[in-house]
C-alpha positions, 0 to 999 in steps of 0.5 A: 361855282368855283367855292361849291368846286373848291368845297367839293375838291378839299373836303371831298375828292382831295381830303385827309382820306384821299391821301392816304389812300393813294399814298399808302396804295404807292407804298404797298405796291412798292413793297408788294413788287420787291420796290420795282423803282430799282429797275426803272433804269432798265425800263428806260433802257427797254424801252429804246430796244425793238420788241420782235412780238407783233400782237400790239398797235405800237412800239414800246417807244411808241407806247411810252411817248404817247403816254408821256404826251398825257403826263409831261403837260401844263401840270409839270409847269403851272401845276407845280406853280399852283401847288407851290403858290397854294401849299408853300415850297413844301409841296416840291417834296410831296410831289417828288416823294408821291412820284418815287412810290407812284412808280410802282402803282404805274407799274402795277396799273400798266401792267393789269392794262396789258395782261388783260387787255382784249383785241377788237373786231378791227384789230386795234389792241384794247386795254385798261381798267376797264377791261380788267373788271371784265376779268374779274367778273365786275364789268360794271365796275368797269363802266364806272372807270370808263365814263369818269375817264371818258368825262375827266378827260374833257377835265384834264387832258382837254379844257384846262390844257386849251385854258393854259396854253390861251392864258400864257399866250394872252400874258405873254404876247397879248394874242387874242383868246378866241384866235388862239383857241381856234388854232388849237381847235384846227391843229388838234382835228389834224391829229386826233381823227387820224387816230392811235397811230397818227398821235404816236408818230407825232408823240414819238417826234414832239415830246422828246423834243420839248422835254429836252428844250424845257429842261435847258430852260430850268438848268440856265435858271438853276445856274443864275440861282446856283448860290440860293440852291443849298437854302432852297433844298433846306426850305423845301425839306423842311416846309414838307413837315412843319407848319410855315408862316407868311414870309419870304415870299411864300405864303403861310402853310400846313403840312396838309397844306403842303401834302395835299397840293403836292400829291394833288398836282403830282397826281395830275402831273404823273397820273400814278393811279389813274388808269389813263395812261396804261390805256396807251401801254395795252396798245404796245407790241408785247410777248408779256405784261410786265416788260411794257408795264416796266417801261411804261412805269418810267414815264413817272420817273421822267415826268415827277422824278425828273421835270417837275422837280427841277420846275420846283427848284427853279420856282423856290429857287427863284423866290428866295434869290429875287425878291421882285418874285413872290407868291403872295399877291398884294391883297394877302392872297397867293398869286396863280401859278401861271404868273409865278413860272411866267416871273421865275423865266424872265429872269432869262434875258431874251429867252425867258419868255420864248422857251416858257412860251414854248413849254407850254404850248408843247406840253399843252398841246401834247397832252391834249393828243394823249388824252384824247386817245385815252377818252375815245378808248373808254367812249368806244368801250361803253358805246361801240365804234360809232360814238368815236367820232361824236367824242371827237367832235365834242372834243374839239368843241370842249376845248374852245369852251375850256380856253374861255372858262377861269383858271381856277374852276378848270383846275379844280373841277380837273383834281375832282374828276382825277380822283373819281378816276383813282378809286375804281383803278385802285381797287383794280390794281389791289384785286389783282395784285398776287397776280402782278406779284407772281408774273413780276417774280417771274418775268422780271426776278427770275429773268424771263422777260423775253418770254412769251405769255400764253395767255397774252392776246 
């Protein structure tokens, strides 16, 4: 299963033709919206502001932490190990470069997830892809991007996060798989049946929180490698272009190598392009679309800009500095990514293990809550209010199945199933980018963004 998975995934999913497809979307967007990463700092600012509309479940803060949740996850830590361990330490420029250009397709796709988002019988806000088919007259396209999300989300938001959370607790202190699953499986019922708003609030408390922990985790190990940083930005910049060999503890790369497995999990860090966290954007308090989609798009800059490259550096860092840390096994194959990260933090004394251990548990579980809004959102779209409660339970139940199934399967069958998810959202984005372009110009450019959109539900 895991070499058809894996066929399937490079030759398929995640080919040459992928990449440019979702690299060359960031880059258009980029220029289509006046490069709207220059205002990421007023997103960032916005977004700890109190917005006075009341058409919205939650608070733009709420709305952004509860998407962060999804995307500051296991992907920032073991994903970044795998695309460094797969694709050589080339791969750190190629996430971080596809997640400056992904800032814009955030933007883009929050903003299509607002703009046409619609209010249901219950009052709750309802927003994404999906809902912008509905206004281009292509629902069916729409059911398409709903049941890859519906499904991917058992993929990425769900099993390979339960997968990371059991391996890392089982290396780490030697628990008992079946236990830890099981407490996971109880901790996530407590939340994910309260609803959207249960998962904000404890969105809004645990990911600042563990953001904040773990970037203390990865300074302290940037200043034990601090004389190896100068040689390890010159690695990094130059394995990204140039095919490498085997040595110095990394495996031997290409530059498609190093592109593929750096937009791969770059993508399944930030999400830029897949339409799930917008779903979260829709259900913010808005006067118009581009103000929350502003603040959404900085959930990228967080996630990509800022905790996936310091993973990077810590992890080349390390591997240049100590040469007990390699990425090649004994056997001549790449050693996974969790066994990577868990080797660059034990070079902490006393603490290394506490704060990775810590990491990602947050981030696993966090990520977990997010998503599981983002499946029930897509599940309640295709097949009404009822089925809510089925996806719940099937959730819970997929992540005891995930926690036993191997790493390598989990982690690929999750890039196979975020890319089914990018080509419809893409095409979205691109059908209705004059209209991104027109109201970006005007609330953002022409200074408007306090205004109310009329045609905003």
């Amino acid at each position: 299963m895991n070499e058809i998975l894996s066929w399937i995934d490079n030759n398929i999913m995640w080919g040459p033709a992928m990449i440019i497809f979702l690299l060359g979307t960031h880059i258009y967007l980029t220029f289509k919206t006046g490069f709207i990463q220059k205002r990421v700092f007023k997103g960032i600012v916005e977004s700890i502001r109190n917005e006075s509309s009341k058409k919205g479940d939650l608070s733009l803060f709420g709305g952004l932490m509860t998407a962060l949740s999804s995307t500051i996850g296991t992907g920032n830590i073991i994903g970044v190990g795998t695309a460094i361990a797969v694709g050589g330490p080339g791969a750190v420029l190629w996430t971080w470069f596809g997640g400056i250009f992904g800032i814009a397709t955030k933007y883009a796709e929050s903003f299509i997830a607002i703009k046409y988002r619609r209010k249901e019988e219950d009052g709750s806000y309802m927003g994404g892809a999906m809902t912008a088919f509905e206004h281009l007259n292509m629902p069916l396209m729409g059911k398409i991007f709903a049941w890859c999300c519906a499904l991917g989300a058992f993929g990425i938001g769900c099993s390979s996060q339960a997968k990371a959370l059991v391996d890392v607790m089982h290396n780490n202190f030697n628990t008992n798989d079946v236990i830890v699953a099981l407490v996971i499986c109880g901790l996530t019922a407590l939340v994910v049946f309260g609803g959207v708003k249960v998962i904000s609030r404890v969105c809004e408390k645990l990911v600042p929180f563990m953001s904040i922990v773990y970037v203390i985790g990865c300074l302290i190990i940037l200043i034990i490698n601090i004389r190896y940083l100068p040689e390890t930005v010159a690695v990094i910049i130059s394995s990204a272009f140039t095919k490498r060999a085997a040595i110095g503890g990394f495996i031997g790369t290409t530059v498609i190598q190093a592109a593929r497995a750096g937009i791969a999990r770059g993508l399944f860090s930030n999400e830029a392009g897949m339409g799930s966290a917008p779903q979260a954007s829709a259900a913010s308090v808005a006067k118009n679309a581009v103000k929350p989609a502003l603040v959404g798009s900085t959930g990228v800059f967080w996630d990509t800009v800022v905790v996936c490259l310091m993973t990077g550096l810590v992890l080349v860092s390390s591997v240049i500095g100590n040469e007990t840390i390699s990425c090649i096994l004994a056997d001549g194959s790449h050693i996974s990514g969790a066994g990577l990260v868990s080797a660059c933090f034990n070079q902490i004394p006393y603490l290394g293990k506490p704060l990775l251990t810590f990491g990602i548990i947050t981030f696993a579980y966090s990520t977990i809550l997010g998503w599981s809004y983002y499946g029930e959102n897509c599940i309640k779209y295709l097949l009404g209010q009822r089925a809510i409660r089925i996806y719940q339970a099937l959730w819970i139940i997929v992540i005891f199945i995930g926690a036993m199934v191997s790493e390598g399967a989990v982690w690929t069958l999750a890039d196979i199933l975020n890319a089914a998810m990018c080509i419809p959202n893409v095409i979205a984005v691109l059908l209705l980018r004059e209209v991104i372009k027109k109201d970006t110009d005007y609330y953002l450019y022409e200074d408007h963004l306090e205004d109310s959109d009329p045609e905003l539900e």
